[in-house]
N, C-alpha and C positions, 0 to 999 in steps of 0.2 A: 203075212205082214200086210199091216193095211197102208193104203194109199192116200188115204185125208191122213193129214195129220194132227197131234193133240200139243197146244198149248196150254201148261198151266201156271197159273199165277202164284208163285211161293210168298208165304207169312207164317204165321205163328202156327199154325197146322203143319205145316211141312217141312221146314227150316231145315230138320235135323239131319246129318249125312245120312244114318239108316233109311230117313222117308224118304229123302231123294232121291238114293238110289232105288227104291221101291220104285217110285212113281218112273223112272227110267226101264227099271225091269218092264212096266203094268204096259209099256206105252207111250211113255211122252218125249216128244220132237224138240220141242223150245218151252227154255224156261222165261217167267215173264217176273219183270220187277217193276211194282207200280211204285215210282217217286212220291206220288203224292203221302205214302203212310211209311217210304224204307227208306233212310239213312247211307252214307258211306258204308258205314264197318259192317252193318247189315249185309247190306249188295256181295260187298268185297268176300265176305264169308259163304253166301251162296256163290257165287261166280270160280271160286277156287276150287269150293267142293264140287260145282259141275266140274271143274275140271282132269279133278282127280278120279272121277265117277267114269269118264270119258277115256281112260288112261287105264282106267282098271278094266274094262269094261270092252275097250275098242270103237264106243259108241261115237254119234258126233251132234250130241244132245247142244243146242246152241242156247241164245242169250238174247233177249227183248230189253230193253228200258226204257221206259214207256214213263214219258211227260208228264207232270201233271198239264201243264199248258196254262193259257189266262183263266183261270179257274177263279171263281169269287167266289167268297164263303163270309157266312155272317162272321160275327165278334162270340166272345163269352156273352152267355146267359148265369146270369145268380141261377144258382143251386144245380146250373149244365144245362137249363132249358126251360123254354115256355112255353104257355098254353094260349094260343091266339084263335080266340070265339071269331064264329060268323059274324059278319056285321059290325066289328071292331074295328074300330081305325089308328092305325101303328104308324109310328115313326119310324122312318128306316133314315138315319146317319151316314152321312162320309165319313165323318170323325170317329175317334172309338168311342165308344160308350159300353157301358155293361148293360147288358140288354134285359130285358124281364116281359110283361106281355104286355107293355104298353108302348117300348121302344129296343130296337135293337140297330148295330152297328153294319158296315160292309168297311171287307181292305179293300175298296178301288176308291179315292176318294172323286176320282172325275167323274164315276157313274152318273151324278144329275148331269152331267153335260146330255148323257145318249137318253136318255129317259123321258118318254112323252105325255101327258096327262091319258089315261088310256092304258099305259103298257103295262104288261103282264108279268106278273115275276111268281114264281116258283122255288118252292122251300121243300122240303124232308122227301125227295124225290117224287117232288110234285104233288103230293099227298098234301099241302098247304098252298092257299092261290092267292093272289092277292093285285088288284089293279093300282094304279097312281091315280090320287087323286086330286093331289097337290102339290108343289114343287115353291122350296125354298132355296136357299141361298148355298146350306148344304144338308139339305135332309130332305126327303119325300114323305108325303103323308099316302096309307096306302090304306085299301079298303079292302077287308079281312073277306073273301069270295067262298072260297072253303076253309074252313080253322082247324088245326089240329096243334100237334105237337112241333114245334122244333129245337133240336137242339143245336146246343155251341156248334160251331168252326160245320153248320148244313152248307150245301153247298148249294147257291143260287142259281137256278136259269133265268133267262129273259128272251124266252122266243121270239123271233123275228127283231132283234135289237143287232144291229152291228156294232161294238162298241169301239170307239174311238180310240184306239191304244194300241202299243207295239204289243205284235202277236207275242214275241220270244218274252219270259220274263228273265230278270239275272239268275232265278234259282234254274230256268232250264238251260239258260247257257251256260253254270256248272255243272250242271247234269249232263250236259250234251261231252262235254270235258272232261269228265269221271266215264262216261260211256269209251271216250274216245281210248283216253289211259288206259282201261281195263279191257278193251278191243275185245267190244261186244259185234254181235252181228247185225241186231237190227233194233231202231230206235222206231218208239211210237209215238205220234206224232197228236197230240191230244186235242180237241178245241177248236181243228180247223176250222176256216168259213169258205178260203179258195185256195188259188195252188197257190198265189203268195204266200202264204202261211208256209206251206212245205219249203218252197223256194228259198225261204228264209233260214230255214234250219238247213236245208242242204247248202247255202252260201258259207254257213259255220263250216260244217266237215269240209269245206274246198280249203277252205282257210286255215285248216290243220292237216291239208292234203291225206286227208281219208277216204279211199275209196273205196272201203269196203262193208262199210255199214249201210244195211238198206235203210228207205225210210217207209214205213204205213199209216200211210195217215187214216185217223180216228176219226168216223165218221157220226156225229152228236147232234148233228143240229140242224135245224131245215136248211139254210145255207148252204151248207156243204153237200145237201143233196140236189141243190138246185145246181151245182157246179161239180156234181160226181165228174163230168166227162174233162173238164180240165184240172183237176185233180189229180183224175188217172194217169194222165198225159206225164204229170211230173213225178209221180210219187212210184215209188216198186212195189205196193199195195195197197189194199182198204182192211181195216179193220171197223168192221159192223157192230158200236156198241147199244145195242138195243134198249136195254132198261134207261140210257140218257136220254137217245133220238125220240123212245115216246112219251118222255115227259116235253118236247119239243112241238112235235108232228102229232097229229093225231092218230091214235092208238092203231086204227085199224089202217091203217097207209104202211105202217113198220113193214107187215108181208112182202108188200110189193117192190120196197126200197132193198130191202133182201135180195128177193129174186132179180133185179136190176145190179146190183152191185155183182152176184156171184156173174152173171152174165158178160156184163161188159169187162172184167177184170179177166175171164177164162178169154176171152177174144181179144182181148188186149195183151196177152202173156203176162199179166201183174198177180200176184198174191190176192187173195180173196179170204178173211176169216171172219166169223161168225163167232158172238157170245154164246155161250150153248144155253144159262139160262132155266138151272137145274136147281129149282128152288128147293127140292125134298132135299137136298145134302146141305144143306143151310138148318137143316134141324139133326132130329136124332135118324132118319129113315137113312137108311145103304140103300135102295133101291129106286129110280125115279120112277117117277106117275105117267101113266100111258098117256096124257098126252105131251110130258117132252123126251119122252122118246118117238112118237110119232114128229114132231118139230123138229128133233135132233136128226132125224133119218130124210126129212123133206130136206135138208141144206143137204147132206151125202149127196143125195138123190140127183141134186142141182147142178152139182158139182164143185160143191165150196172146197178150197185148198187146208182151209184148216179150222177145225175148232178149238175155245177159246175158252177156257175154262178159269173161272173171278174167285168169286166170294166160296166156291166149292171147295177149292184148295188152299185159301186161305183160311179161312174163320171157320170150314166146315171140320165137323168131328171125324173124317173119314174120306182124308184126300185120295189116297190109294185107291180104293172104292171108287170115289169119283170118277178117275184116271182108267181104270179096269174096264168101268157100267158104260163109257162112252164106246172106247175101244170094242166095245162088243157091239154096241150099236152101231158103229158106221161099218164093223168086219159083215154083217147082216145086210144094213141097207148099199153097200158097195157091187152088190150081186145084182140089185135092181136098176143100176147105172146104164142109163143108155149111151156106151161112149160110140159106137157106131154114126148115130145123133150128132154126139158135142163135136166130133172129129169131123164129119161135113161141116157143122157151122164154124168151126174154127178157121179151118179151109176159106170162106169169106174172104180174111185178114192177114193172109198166109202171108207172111217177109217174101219182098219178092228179090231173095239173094242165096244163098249157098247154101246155108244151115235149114233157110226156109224149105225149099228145096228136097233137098237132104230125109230131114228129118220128116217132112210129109210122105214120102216116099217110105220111106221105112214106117211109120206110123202105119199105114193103109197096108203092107206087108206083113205087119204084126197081127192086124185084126185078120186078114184073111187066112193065113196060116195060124192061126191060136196061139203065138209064140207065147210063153213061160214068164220070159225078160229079153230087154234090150237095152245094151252095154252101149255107153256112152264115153268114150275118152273126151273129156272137154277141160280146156286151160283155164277157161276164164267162168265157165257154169253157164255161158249163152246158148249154147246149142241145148243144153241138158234142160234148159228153161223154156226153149222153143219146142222140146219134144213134150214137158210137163202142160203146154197150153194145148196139145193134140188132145190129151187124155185117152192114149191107148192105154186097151184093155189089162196090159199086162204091168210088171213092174220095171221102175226104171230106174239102171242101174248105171251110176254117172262116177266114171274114172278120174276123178282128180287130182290135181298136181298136188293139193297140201289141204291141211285142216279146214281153212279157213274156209276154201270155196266151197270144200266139201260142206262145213255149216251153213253157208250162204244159200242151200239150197234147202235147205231143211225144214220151209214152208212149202214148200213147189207140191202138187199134188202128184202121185207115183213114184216118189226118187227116194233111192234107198241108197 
């Protein structure tokens, strides 16, 4: 049994109770539902079938929903899309318009308020650039930097822009409310910039006195990297979505915001996940390319809590597979884990109270005696979370009072 664990994201690939329970059989920890493309009945029908999969099974396969967040997205394009040349110069709209390749729409109509002659916005994941070059009353004129395609409802970035508007929108505080109702385990928290952003959604669940859904916040944007440390502070993980942050950040920095996130998150006792980023399962190939399996084994290695699997189990033809090719890969690079290493550096930051304590003591007993496993009675999943930040060698086995905590733990790295 392996000790990283695998989320993946269910859609039209996976949906079905047969798949589900596959990808349960293959491997997978938490299931994840992106709001931005599922619906109510959708959710409701994945979340029942975990549950019965769970029931059938013995399992304690848990539950993600995951934000879209302040997400911008252009308007319709005539015919789904346009072709915007180098050297072009576009309108971009507050208002709607139908857009074609001389002007298109945004839903934020405030965005000229944040907008400076100069700033940069980003179209078809960044694959289209384009600067401001002028600014109306409600529309920007913007200069086509690299052209390509983009279609209806792309979704826009604007690096380095804070924009001026409440993080929550009303669709996530009915999301956050359909999470609540359907007593999911942990919500993700999409589009941060700082821990206000978390803060805010955790004020919601106080207000529906939920204590039991974690929050991860999603980390996209330079911003939110420059404020990983009070982030961490507030939030019960990070979720590392790499194909957004490097349309943000510059491409070759992604590494190093990795290797800091898994770090400070394992010495923090917070959840740590990584997009895995397994582009061959996005075609017709069942097998990835040596080098993201070497990529997929560097975060193992690191010590990430969990991988993150998108568009593989979504849209790809062969979510199972996906599910399987990972699990095999972190069962592999789990052998190379220095936990000796991560169990001194944890040590650092060690709680200095009973559990802390406790559990280091026993952690350092495991490693020295090769233990198998160590059994964990815990009420609440705190102790079982302070022994998962040690990362002893062996596996950990956390006695629970009821389902729930039990799922609550189902990111944590070792805990079975």
């Amino acid at each position: 049994m392996n000790k990283t664990k695998i989320m993946a994201t269910v859609g039209p690939s996976s949906y079905k109770p047969e798949i589900l329970e596959e990808l349960v059989n293959s491997g997978l920890d938490v299931v994840r539902l992106n709001m931005s493309y599922s619906d109510y009945a959708f959710c409701k029908h994945v979340i029942e079938t975990i549950d019965e999969i769970n029931n059938k099974l013995g399992s304690t396969v848990a539950v993600m929903i995951d934000l879209e967040g302040p997400c911008i997205r252009t308007g319709e394009f005539t015919g789904g899309f346009a072709e915007f040349q180098t050297g072009d110069r576009i309108r971009m709209y507050m208002n709607k318009v139908t857009g074609n390749n001389v002007q298109f729409s945004v839903n934020y109509p405030k965005l000229i308020n944040d907008l400076k002659f100069g700033s940069t916005i980003k179209l078809s994941s960044g694959k289209v650039v384009m600067e401001v070059v002028e600014k109306g009353m409600d529309y920007a004129v913007c200069e086509v930097i690299r052209g390509g395609r983009v279609d209806s409802l792309s979704k826009a970035y604007f690096p380095g822009i804070k924009l001026n508007r409440k993080f929550l929108t009303k669709q996530d505080r009915e999301d956050i409310l359909f999470a609540h109702k359907m007593n999911v385990d942990f919500i993700g928290v999409s589009n941060v910039s700082d821990s206000e952003d978390v803060l805010e959604v955790n004020d919601l669940l106080i207000e529906m006195e939920n204590d039991h859904i974690s929050l991860l916040a999603k980390i996209q944007n330079g911003m939110a990297v420059r404020e990983l440390d009070s982030i961490i502070d507030v939030a019960d993980g990070l979720i590392l979505s790499r194909s957004d942050l490097s349309i943000e950040i510059p491409l070759e920095e992604v590494p190093n915001v990795k290797n800091q996130i898994i770090r400070k998150c394992r010495k923090n006792g917070k959840i740590s996940v990584i997009t895995a980023e397994l582009d061959s399962f996005l075609t017709k190939e069942v097998i990835p390319s040596r080098s993201e399996v070497s990529d997929l084994a560097n975060s193992v290695s690191d010590g990430v809590d969990a991988i993150l699997l998108t568009g593989e189990t979504t849209i790809g033809t062969h979510p199972t597979a996906a599910v399987r090719e990972v699990e095999k890969v972190v069962r592999a690079a789990e052998k190379e884990i220095d936990y000796e290493y991560f169990f001194n550096d944890a040590l650092e930051t060690k709680p200095k109270n009973i559990a802390g304590t406790i559990t280091s003591s026993v952690a350092l007993g495991a490693i020295e005696l090769e233990c198998k496993a160590i059994i964990i009675a815990t009420t609440s999943g705190y102790t079982a979370r302070q022994m998962s930040r040690l990362r002893p060698p062996c596996l950990i086995i956390a006695a629970a009072p009821n389902e729930q905590i039990a799922k609550s733990l189902s990111l944590h790295f070792g805990m079975v």
